[in-house]
C-alpha positions in Angstrom: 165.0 -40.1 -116.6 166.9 -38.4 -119.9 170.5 -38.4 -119.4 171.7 -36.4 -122.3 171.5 -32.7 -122.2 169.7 -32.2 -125.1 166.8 -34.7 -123.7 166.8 -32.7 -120.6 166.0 -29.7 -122.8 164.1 -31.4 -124.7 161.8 -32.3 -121.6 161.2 -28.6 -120.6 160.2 -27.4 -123.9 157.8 -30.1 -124.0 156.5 -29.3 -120.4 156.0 -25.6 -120.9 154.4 -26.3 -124.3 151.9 -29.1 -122.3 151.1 -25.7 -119.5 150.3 -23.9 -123.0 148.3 -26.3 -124.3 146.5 -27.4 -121.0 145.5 -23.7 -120.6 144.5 -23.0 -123.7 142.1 -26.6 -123.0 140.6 -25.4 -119.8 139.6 -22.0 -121.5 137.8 -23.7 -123.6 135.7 -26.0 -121.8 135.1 -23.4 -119.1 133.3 -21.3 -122.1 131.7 -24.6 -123.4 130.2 -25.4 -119.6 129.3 -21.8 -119.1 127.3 -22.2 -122.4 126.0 -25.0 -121.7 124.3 -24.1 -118.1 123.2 -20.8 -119.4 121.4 -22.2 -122.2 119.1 -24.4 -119.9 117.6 -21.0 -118.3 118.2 -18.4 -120.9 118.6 -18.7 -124.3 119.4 -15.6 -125.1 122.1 -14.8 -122.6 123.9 -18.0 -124.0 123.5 -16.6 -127.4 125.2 -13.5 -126.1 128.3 -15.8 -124.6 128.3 -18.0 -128.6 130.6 -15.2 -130.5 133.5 -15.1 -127.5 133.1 -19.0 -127.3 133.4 -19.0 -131.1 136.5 -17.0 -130.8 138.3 -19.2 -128.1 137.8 -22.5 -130.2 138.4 -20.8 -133.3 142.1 -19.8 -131.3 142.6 -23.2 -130.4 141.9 -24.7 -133.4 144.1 -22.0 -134.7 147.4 -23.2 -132.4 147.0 -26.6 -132.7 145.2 -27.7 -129.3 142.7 -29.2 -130.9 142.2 -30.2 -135.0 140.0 -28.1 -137.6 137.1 -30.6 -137.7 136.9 -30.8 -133.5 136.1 -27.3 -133.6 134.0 -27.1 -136.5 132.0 -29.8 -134.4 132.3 -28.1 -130.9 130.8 -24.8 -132.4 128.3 -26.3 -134.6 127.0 -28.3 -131.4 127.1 -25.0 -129.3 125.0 -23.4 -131.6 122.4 -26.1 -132.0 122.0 -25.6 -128.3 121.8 -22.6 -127.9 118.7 -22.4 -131.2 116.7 -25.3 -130.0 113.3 -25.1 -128.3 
């Protein structure tokens, strides 16, 4: 455990930015999943869904959750899903 102040305040900031973060994560992958489960029935309904998925990974990418070329690859996967067969 910190014992200098600024360690303790250095803890919290770090704790809310983690809720941030973890938030931001679980949007994400819920879109992803939804995606994903959609596209085994109905194409087209999932590629309804791939513009506010694109959006949500495009904001995470945009706030540092997650790097450039992790949502470059999420998106371009999502998409070759949701086109195939």
């Amino acid at each position: 455990m910190p014992i200098i102040k600024s360690a303790k305040k250095a803890i919290r900031g770090s704790l809310r930015k983690k809720a941030f973060n973890d938030r931001q994560r679980h949007a994400m992958k819920d879109v992803i999943k939804k995606i994903e489960k959609t596209a085994k029935t109905d194409k087209k309904e999932a590629q309804k869904l791939l513009s506010s998925a694109f959006a949500i990974i495009d904001k995470t990418a945009k706030k540092g959750v997650i790097k450039k070329n992790n949502a470059a690859r999420k998106k371009s996967r999502l998409s070759k899903l949701v086109k195939s067969t």
